[in-house]
Each structure stands twice: as C-alpha cells, then as structure tokens.
C-alpha positions as CSV (number, residue, x, y, z in Angstrom):
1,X,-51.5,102.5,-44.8
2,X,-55.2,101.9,-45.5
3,X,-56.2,99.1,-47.2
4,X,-56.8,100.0,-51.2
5,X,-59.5,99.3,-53.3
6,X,-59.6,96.2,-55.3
7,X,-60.9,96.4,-59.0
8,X,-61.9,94.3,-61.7
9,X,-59.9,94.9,-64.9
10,X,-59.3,93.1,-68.5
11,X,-56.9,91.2,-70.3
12,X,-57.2,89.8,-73.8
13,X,-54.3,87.3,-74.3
14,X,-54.0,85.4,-78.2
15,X,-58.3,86.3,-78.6
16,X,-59.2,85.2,-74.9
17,X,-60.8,88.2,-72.4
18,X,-59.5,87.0,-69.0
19,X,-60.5,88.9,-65.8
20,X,-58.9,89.6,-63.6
21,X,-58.7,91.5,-59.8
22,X,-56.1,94.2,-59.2
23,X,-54.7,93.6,-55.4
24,X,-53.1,96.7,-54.3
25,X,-50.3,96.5,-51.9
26,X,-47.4,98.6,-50.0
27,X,-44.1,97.4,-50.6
28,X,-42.1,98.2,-47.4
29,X,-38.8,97.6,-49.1
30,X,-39.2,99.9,-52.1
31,X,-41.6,102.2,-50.3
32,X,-44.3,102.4,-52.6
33,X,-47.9,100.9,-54.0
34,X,-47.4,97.6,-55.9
35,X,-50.5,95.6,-57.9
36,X,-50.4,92.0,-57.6
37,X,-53.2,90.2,-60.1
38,X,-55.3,87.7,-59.6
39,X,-57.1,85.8,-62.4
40,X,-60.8,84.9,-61.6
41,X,-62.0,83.8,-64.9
42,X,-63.0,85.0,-68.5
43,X,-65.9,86.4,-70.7
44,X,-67.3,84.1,-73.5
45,X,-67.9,85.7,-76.9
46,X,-71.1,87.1,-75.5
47,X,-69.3,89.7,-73.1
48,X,-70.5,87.0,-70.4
49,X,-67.8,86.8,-67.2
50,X,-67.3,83.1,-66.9
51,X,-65.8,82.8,-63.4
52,X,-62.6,79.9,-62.7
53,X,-62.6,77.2,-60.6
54,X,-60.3,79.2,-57.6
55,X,-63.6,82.0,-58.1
56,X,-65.7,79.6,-57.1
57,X,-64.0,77.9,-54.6
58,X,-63.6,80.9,-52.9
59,X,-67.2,81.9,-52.7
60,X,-68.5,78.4,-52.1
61,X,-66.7,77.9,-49.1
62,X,-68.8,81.2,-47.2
63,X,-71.9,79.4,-48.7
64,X,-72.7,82.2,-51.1
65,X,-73.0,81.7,-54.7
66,X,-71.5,83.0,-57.8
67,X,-73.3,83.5,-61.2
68,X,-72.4,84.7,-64.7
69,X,-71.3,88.6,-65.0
70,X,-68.1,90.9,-64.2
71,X,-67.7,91.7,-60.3
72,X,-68.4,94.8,-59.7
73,X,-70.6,95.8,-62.8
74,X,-74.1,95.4,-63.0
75,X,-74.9,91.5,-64.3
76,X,-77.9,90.8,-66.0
77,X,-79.6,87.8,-66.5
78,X,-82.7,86.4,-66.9
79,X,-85.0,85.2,-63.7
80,X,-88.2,85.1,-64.7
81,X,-88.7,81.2,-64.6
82,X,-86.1,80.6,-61.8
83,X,-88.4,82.9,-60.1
84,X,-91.8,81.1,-61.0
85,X,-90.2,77.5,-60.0
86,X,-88.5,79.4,-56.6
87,X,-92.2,79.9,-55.2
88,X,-93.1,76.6,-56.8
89,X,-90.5,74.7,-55.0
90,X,-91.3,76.4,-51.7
91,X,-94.5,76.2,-51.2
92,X,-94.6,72.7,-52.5
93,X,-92.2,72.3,-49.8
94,X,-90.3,70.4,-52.3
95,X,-86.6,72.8,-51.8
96,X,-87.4,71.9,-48.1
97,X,-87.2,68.2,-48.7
98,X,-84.2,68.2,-50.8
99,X,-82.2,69.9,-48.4
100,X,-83.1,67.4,-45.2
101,X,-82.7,64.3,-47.6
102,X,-79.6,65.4,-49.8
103,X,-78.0,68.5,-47.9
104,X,-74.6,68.9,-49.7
105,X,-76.1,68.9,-53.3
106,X,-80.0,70.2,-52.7
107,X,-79.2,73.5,-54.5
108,X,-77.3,71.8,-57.4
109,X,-80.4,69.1,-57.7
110,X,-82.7,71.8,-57.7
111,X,-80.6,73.4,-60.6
112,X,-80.3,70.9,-63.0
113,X,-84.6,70.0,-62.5
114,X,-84.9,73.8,-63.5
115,X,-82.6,73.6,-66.4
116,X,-84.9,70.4,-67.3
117,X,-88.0,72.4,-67.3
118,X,-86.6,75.6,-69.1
119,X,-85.2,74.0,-71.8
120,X,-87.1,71.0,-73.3
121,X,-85.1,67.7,-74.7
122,X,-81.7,69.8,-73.8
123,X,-78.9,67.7,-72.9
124,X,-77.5,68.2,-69.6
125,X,-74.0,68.8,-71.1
126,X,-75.4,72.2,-72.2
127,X,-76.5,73.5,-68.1
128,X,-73.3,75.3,-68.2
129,X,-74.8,77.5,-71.1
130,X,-77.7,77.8,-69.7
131,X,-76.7,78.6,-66.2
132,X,-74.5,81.5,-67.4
133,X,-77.5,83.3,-68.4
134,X,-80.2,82.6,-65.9
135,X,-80.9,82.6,-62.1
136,X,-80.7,79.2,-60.3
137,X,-80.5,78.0,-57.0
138,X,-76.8,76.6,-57.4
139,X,-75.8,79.9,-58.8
140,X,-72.8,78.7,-60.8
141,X,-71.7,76.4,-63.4
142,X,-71.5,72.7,-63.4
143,X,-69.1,70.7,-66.0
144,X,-70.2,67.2,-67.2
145,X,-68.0,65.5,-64.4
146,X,-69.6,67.4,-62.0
147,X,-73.2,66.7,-62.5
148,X,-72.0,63.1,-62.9
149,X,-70.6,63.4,-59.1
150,X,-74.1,64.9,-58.0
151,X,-75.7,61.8,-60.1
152,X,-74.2,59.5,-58.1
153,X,-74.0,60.7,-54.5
154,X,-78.3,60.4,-54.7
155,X,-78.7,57.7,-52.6
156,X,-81.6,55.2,-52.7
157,X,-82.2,56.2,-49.1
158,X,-82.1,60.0,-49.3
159,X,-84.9,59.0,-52.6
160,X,-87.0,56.8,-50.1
161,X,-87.1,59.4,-47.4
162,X,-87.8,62.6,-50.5
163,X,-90.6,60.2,-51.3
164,X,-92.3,59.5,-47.6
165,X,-91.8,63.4,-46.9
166,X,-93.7,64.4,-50.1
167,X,-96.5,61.9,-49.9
168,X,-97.3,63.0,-46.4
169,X,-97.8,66.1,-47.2
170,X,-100.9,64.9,-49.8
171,X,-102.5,62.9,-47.3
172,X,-104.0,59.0,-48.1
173,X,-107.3,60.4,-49.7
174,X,-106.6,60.1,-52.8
175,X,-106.7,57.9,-55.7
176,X,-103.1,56.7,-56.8
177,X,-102.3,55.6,-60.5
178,X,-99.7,53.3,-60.9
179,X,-98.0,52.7,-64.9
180,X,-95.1,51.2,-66.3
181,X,-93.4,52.2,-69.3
182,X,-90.2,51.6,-71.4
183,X,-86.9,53.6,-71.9
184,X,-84.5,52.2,-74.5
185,X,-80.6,52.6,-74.3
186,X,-77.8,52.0,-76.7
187,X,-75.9,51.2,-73.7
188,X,-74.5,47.7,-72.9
189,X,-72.9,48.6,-69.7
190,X,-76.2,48.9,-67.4
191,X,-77.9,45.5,-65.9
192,X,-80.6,46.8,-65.8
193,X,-80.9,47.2,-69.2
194,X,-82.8,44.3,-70.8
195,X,-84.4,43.2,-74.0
196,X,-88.2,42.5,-73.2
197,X,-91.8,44.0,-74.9
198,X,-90.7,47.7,-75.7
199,X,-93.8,49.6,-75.6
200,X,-92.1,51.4,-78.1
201,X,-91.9,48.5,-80.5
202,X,-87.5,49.1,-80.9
203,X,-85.2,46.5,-80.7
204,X,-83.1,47.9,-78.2
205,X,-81.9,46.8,-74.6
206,X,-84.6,48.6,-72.5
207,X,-85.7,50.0,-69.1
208,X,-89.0,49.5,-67.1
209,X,-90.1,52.7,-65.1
210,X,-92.8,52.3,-63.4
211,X,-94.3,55.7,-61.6
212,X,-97.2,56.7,-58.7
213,X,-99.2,59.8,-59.7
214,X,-101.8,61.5,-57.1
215,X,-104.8,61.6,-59.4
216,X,-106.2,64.7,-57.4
217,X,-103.0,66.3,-56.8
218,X,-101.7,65.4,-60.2
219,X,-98.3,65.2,-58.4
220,X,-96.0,62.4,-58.6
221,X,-95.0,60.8,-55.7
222,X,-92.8,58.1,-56.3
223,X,-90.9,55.8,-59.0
224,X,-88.8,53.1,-59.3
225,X,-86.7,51.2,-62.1
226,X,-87.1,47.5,-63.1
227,X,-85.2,45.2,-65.3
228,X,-86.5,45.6,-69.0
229,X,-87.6,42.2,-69.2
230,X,-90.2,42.4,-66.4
231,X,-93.8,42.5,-67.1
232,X,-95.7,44.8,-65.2
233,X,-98.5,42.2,-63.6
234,X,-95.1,41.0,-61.7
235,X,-94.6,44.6,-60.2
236,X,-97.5,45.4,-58.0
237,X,-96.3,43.2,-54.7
238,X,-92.9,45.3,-54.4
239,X,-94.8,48.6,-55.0
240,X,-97.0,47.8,-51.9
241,X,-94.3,46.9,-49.7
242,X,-92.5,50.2,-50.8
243,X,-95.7,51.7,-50.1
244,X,-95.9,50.7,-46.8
245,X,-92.1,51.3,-46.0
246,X,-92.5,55.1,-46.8
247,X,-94.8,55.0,-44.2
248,X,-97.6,57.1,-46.4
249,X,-101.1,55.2,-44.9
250,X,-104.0,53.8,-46.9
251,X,-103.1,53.5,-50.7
252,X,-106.2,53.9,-53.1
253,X,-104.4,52.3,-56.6
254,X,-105.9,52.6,-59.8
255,X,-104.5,49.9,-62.0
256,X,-105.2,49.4,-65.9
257,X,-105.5,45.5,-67.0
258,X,-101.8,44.7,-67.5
259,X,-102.0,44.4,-63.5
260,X,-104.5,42.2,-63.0
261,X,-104.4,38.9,-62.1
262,X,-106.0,37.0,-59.3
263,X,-102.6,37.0,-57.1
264,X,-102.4,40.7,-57.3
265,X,-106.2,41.2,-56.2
266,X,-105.2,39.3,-53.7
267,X,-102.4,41.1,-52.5
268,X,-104.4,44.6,-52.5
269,X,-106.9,43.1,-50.2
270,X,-103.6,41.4,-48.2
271,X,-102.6,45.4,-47.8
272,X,-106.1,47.1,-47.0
273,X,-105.8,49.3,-50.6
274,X,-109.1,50.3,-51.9
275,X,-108.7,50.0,-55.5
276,X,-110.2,50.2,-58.7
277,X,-108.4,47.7,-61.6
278,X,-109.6,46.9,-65.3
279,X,-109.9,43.3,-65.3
280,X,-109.3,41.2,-68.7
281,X,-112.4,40.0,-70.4
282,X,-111.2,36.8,-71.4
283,X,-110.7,35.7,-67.3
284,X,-113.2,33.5,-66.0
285,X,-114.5,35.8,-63.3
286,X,-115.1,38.1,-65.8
287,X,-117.3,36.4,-68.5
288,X,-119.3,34.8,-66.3
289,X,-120.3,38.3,-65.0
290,X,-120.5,39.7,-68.8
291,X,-122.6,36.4,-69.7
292,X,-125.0,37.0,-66.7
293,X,-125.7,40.3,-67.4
294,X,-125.2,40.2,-71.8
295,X,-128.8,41.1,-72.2
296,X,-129.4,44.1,-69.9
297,X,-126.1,45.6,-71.3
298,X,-127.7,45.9,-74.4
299,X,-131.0,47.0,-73.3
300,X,-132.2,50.9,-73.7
301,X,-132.6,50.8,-69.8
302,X,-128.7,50.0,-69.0
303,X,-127.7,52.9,-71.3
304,X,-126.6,56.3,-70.1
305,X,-126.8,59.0,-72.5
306,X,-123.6,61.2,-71.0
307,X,-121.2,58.4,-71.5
308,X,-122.6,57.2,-74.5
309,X,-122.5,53.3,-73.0
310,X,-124.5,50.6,-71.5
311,X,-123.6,50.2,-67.7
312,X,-124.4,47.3,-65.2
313,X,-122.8,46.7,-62.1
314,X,-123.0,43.5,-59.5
315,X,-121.9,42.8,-56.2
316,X,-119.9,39.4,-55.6
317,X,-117.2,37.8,-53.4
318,X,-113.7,37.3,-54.4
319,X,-111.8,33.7,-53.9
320,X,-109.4,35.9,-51.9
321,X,-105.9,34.0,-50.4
322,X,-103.8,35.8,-48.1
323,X,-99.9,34.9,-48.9
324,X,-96.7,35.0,-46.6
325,X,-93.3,36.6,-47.4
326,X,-92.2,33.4,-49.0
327,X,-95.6,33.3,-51.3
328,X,-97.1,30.6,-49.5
329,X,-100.8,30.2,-49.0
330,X,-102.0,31.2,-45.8
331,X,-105.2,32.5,-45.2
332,X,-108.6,32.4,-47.7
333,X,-112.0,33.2,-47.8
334,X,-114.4,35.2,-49.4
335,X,-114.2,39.6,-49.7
336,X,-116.6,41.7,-51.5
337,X,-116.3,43.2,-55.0
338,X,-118.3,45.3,-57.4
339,X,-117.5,44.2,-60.8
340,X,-118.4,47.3,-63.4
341,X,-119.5,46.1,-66.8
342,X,-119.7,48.3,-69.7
343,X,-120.5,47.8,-73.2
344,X,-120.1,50.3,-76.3
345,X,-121.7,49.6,-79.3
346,X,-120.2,52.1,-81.8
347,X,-116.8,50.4,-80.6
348,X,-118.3,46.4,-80.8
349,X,-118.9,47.9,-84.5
350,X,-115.8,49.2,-85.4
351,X,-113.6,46.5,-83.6
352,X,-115.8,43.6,-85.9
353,X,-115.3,45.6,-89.2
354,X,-111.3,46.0,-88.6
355,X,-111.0,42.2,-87.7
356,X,-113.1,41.2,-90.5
357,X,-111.2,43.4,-93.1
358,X,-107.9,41.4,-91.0
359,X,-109.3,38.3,-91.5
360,X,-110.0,38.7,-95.5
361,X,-106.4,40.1,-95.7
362,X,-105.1,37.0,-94.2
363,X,-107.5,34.6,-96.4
364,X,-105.6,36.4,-99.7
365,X,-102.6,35.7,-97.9
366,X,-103.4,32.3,-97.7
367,X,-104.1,32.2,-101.2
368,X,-100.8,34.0,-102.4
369,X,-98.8,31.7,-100.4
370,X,-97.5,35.1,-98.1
371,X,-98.9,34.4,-94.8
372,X,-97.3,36.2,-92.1
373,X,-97.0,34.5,-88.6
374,X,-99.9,36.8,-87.2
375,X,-101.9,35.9,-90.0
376,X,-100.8,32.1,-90.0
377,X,-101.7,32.7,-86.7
378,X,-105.6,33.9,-87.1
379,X,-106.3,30.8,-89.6
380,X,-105.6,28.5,-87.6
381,X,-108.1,30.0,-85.2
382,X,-110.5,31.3,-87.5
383,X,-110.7,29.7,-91.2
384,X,-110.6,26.0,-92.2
385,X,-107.8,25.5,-94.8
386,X,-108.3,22.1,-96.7
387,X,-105.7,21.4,-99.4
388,X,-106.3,18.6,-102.3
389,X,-104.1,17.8,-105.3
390,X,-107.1,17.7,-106.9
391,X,-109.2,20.9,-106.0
392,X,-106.2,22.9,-104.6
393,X,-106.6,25.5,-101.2
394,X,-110.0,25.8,-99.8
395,X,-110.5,27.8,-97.7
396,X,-114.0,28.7,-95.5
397,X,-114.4,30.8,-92.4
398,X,-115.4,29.4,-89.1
399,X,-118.3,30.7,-88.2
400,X,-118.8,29.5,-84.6
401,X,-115.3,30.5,-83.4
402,X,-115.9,33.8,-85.2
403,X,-119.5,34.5,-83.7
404,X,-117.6,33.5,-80.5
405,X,-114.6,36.2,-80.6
406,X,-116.7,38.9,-82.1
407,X,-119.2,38.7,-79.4
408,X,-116.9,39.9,-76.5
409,X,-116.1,43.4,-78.6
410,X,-117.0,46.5,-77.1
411,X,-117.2,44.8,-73.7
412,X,-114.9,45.9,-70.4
413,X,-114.3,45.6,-66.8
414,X,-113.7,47.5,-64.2
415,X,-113.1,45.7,-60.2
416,X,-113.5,47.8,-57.3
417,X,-113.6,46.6,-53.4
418,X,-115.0,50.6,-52.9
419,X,-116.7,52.1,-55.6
420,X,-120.0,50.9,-55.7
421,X,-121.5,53.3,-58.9
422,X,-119.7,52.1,-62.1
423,X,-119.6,56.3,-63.6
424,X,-118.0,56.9,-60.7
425,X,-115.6,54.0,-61.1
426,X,-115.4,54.6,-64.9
427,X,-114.2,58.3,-64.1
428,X,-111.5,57.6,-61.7
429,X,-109.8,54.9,-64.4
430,X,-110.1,57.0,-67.2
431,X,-108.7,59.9,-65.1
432,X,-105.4,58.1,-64.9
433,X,-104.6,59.8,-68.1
434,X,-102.5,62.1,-65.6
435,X,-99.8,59.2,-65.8
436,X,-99.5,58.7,-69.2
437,X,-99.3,62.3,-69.7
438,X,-96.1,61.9,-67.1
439,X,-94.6,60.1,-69.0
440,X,-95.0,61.7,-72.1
441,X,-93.7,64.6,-70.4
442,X,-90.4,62.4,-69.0
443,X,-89.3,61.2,-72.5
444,X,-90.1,64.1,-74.6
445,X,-89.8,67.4,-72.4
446,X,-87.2,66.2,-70.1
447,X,-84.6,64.1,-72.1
448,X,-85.5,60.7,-71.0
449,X,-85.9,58.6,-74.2
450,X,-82.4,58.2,-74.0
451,X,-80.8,58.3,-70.4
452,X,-77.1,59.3,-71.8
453,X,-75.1,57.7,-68.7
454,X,-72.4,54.7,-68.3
455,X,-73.5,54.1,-64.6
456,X,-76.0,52.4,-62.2
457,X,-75.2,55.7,-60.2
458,X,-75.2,58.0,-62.9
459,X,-78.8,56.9,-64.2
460,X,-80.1,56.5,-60.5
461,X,-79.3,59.8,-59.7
462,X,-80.4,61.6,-63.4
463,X,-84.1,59.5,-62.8
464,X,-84.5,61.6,-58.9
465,X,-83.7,64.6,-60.8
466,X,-85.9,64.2,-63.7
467,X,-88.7,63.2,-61.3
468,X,-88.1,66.3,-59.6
469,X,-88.2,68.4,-62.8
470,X,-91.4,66.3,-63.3
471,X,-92.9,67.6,-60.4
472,X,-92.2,71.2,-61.0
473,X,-94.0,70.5,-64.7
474,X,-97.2,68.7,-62.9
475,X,-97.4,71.6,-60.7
476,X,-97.3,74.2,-63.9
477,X,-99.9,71.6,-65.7
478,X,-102.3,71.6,-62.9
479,X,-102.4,75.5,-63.0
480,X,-102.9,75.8,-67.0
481,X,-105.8,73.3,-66.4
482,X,-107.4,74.9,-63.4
483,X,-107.6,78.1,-65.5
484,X,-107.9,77.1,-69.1
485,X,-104.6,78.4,-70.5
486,X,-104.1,75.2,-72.5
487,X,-107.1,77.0,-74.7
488,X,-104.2,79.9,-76.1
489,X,-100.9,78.5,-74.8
490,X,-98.5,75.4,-74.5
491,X,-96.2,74.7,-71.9
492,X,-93.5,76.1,-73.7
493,X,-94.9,79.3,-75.0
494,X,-95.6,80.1,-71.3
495,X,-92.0,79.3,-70.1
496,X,-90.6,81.2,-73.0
497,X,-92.9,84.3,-71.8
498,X,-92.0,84.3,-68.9
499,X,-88.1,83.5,-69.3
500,X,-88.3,87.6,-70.4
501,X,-88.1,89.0,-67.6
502,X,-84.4,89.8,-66.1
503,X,-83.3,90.4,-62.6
504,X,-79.7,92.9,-62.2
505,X,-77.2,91.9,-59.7
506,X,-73.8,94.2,-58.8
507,X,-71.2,93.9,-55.9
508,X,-72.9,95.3,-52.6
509,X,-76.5,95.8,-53.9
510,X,-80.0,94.2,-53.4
511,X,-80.8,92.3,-57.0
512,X,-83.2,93.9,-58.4
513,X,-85.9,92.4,-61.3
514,X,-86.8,94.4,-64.8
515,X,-90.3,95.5,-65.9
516,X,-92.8,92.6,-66.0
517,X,-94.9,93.4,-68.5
518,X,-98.7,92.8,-68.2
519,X,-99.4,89.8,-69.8
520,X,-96.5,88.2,-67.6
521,X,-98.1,89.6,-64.8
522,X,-100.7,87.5,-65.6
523,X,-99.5,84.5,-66.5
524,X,-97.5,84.2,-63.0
525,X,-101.0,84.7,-61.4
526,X,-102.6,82.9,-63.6
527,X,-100.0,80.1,-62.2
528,X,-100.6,80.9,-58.7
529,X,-97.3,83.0,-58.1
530,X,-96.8,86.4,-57.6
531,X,-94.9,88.2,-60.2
532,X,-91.5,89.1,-58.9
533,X,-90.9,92.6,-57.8
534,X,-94.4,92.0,-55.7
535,X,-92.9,89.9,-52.6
C-alpha cells in the first residue's frame, strides 16, 4: 500500500512533554494499519522542542542540521545576530579558514565564538540555552562534554595554519602591536599556571597571554600562552620565529617598554622588522640622548601645540649583535636608529608633587616607627636618617639624589629603525590602544578572567575560540568607530537590537526572516551588512 504520512504528536509522561513521530505501517498478518512511535526528544517549559541524541544523530549523518522547534510546525527563533556575524565571518573569510584548518568541528567552533559575542561573560555551560533559541552555524545543542571534545581536538597545527591563512589576507603593511597580559586560575592542575607579577595585583597561580593586533585592520592575528612566571622582555625572540613560521612577510611591531632591551633590538634588526619600541629612560642609550638634547626640549621652539609636548628627534647607530640559534654572538656592527624624545611638562609637574607628597608620608613614617618596605625603601634612597641617644631620629632630605630623580619626570622614548618624524612615531605607539582594548574585551566580554577548564587541551582549545569570538568583536568595533555609533550605543545595546529580529523555519520550506524594523535596518548597514531579507 502507499507509504503513509508520518506526524509529530505529544506525550506528557509524570510533567515531561515528549515528542514523538507516528510511523504508520501495514501489518500483513492482521491486515490492517498499525502506528509504531518513535521518541525524538521533548519541549522545555518554554513550549521549546528540545530534540534527543538518536534526532540528531540522524540528521547529522546527511550533514544537515537540527535546531530548537517541533517538526513539522513553524519554529521560531531569533537570527538577527547569527545573521550579522554569518556575513561577518564570510567575508572576513574567517568560516572559510576554519573549515580548511579544523573540518570536523568548523561549524561547532563557529557556534560557540557566536554564543561568546551574544551573550557577554556567559558561561559556556549555558550554549545549550542559548542555542535553543537562536540561529547558529552548528544548528543544534552541545552538552558540557561535548564542547570539552571540540576544546580539545583544536590542534596547535590547525591554530598555526588559521593564523598564516588570516594574516595573509592583511598583507605585511601594517603596523603590528604586540602585549602581554595576565589570566588568573584557581586551578592547580594546569603547568602552565604559575605564580609571577599578576598585572592584576591577585595572588593567584596565573597565565601569560600574549596577543598580535593589526593596528590598521584592528584585527587580531595571532596569540600564544606562556608560563605565568615569564616576563614579557623574554617573549619577543619566540614571537619572531612564530612570525616567520606562519610564513606572513615583513613584520612592523610596535612594542611598549616592558620589551625593550638591547638583546631584543637586536633581534628585530636580526629579522628585518621595522619597529617602533618605547625605550626605558633610565638605559644608558637613552639619557645620554635626553642629556644631549635637555635644553631644546624645554625650549618654546621644540614645542608642538597639537600634542601639547616638546619633541626632538636624533639619528644614531645602534651597537647591533646578530646571535645564532644557540644565543651565541655572531655578527656586530653599527645600524641606524632615530631615537624620539618627548618631554611633557604638566606631567614632570604632577609626577614631582605625587612623589614629594610620597616622600613626606614616608618621613612621618619614619618618625612613627611604621615604615613600610616601599617606604623603607625610598629613605634609603632619598632622606638621611641619623639616630642618637641623645637627639633621637633626624631626619633630612637628600637634595642631590632628589634633584637627580625628579629631573627625568615627564621625559620618554620612543626607538624606531623607520619612522624618522617623532608625531608620526608618537601616533603609531599610542595607537596600540587597539590591544589593550582586546584584551579588555577577552576577560570581561568573553569569559576569560577565569578560563573554567581541568586541561592543557581544554584551555588550548577554549583560547582559539575566544580569539575567534575576538575577531568577530574587532570586526563589529571597527564598524561603530568608522561611523560614530559609540556616540549613542555600546556594543551590547547594538547586539541586543539586533538579536530582535526572528527568522521561521518548518519542514519543507525556505526560512524565512520577520520584519526588520528601521532602526535595525540601519544598524546592520551602519555595520557594513545587509539586513536579512535583502540577500
């Protein structure tokens, strides 16, 4: 006989709505229709069909996907961010690299990064909630045990090879900033995990992440973790030989002045980087440069009225040494440097009033027999401390050493073997805000403060897909700049507006979005995407 129709139907069994397919069939014996049932999941206390794992094995195996709703009714959930990071990921090309690098678990990887962006500090324990309710690329649920298998078959290859394909796509011309910074963990079973200088200040076991920005594409283009208790003027050799393994061309760093040191200038000349580094005052190379040229910076004619400082720059050769694999000397000579000297005289002012209220809080100290080691610390540079059994404490500043540490406030250095104007040179650094702004943007917005694993897998593979949600949040940043939005919106408000609009999915049909109102309309374009229901 012909085939019959299969429908969805309901049971509720002790409070629980399971669903359920109806599987008509003709019973030869008894010569007549039969129904045999076939459980395919349940609906949560929101009317939402949750679908079981047999469901989803079913589906998964044809390469389709299955998401919240009952079969054969009308499912409605909401698309309008999934939409917005859909075009985001594809023309960043970044869906395209996830499937060549990782092609078993692209889609689920793409997931969790949007769950990331959607819903700020969530947990990843909670995707499943979210997924039930919004368009993804996965297009079904994903227990805690399952995003832990994901986690951990990210390989540090398929991450290398994500990397080199992303960073070829932005070409070598621009300017790359390069930061450390500090996750803590309560943790005890990760090695990397160590206690070092949090630059949070908490007295926790910590990890180092240290992270490559584009300063013109304001895209992040790679990472990678270090042991807590390594300092970041240690890091810059083994980013240059990643650098060069990804196969990406000339690298342009801009380094702040926990990098610098004389064997890391070296080693950016060694690789043929053009760079721009802030250099320590208190380095040889430096002062003599700031003692040279002390008097013009504080003449009218060295000032420049749109940055508000006093500005010299010379030209000089560096002491260069060229190193082999094993560090060994072998090569020197001289290469050319501009050293950028600045001085700011509103700063020198306010920098000589806080230590000089420091320094009389550390006399009273001294005084009331309280003296903490920082302040112990400054007297013995700063004051003469005479004790007699006859006259007691005295105590009298000294003025020399004080003349000679007040005098390098409001002074700083910028090295560049490329940037011959020191605005220009001043620009670029303090554009490497885009970094710091990363990593606000990875602790706060997407759960990183506290990477909640108990593997070296685990938190390899939840770092790749926090970068990834990082890149998607760049790319939305980079659009509220370009066009102001930051004026009347955050991040989130935008997100949330958009996260409105619903797409409808049934058995059979072509999904179909809702009404996108006008000021979503806007936004999208605003964002560089065109509103759904347009493509």
């Amino acid at each position: 006989m012909e085939k019959e129709k299969i429908h969805t139907r309901t049971q509720t069994i002790n409070g629980v709505v399971y669903v359920y397919e109806d599987h008509p069939f003709w019973n030869s014996e008894k010569q007549q229709t039969r129904h045999k049932r076939v459980y395919i999941g349940k609906k949560d206390n929101n009317g939402v069909f949750i679908p079981n794992a047999s469901y989803l094995k079913r589906f998964s195996s044809t390469g389709a996907h299955v998401t919240g709703g009952e079969p054969g009714l009308v499912q409605r959930r909401f698309a309008g961010v999934s939409h917005l990071l859909d075009e985001i990921s594809s023309l960043s090309m970044i869906s395209a690299d996830l499937q060549a690098c990782f092609p078993k678990d692209h889609r689920a990887i793409l997931s969790l990064a949007y769950y990331l962006v959607s819903e700020s500090e969530a947990p990843m324990y909670r995707f499943g909630h979210w997924a039930r309710n919004h368009t993804h690329p996965f297009g079904a649920e994903l227990t805690s045990q399952r995003i832990s298998e994901v986690f951990s078959r990210i390989s540090y290859d398929g991450v290398m090879r994500f990397f080199a394909r992303q960073r070829a796509r932005y070409g070598d011309k621009e300017h790359l900033v390069y930061d450390i910074t500090s996750i803590s963990s309560y943790s005890e079973l990760l090695r990397q995990f160590r206690y070092g200088n949090n630059k949070g200040g908490e007295p926790l076991p910590q990890l180092n992440l240290a992270l490559v920005f584009g300063q013109t594409s304001m895209m992040p283009i790679y990472y990678r973790t270090l042991p807590g208790n390594v300092t970041d003027v240690t890091t810059l050799r083994k980013l240059l030989r990643d650098l060069q393994l990804m196969d990406i061309g000339k690298t342009r760093p801009v380094l702040d002045r926990g990098f610098y040191s004389a064997r890391n200038v070296d080693s950016l000349y060694q690789n043929r980087c053009k760079f721009v580094m802030g250099s320590r005052r208190n380095t040889r190379f430096a002062q003599s440069h700031i003692e040279e040229n002390r008097k013009q910076l504080t003449d009218f004619s060295s000032y420049d009225a749109e940055l508000g400082l006093h500005v010299a720059t010379a030209s000089d050769m560096w002491p260069y040494k060229e190193y082999d694999s094993q560090g060994r000397p072998t090569d020197e000579g001289h290469r050319r440097i501009y050293v950028h000297m600045y001085h700011n005289s509103a700063q020198a002012e306010a920098d000589k009033t806080s230590f000089f209220a420091q320094l009389s809080q550390t006399t009273q100290a001294l005084i009331n027999g309280g003296c903490s080691p920082q302040q112990q610390a400054m007297a013995d540079e700063f004051l003469n401390v005479h004790t007699t059994p006859v006259r007691g404490m005295s105590i009298t500043p000294n003025e020399e050493a004080i003349r000679a540490h007040t005098a390098e406030f409001g002074y700083f250095v910028l090295l560049s073997n490329e940037i011959k104007d020191p605005r220009q040179a001043l620009w670029i650094y303090r554009n490497k805000d885009v970094v710091e702004k990363a990593f606000s943007n990875l602790k706060n917005r997407l759960s990183m403060r506290r990477p909640h694993v108990q593997s070296e897998e685990s938190l390899e593979g939840k770092l790749f897909v926090q970068f990834v949600a990082l890149m998607l949040v760049s790319y939305i940043h980079k659009q509220m700049k370009a066009h102001g939005l930051y004026k009347n919106w955050t991040l989130q408000e935008v997100l949330d507006e958009l996260d409105g609009v619903e797409q409808f999915d049934q058995n059979g049909k072509r999904p179909h979005y809702g009404e996108v109102t006008g000021k979503q309309r806007k936004l999208f374009e605003y964002l560089g995407i065109k509103p759904p229901g347009m493509l």
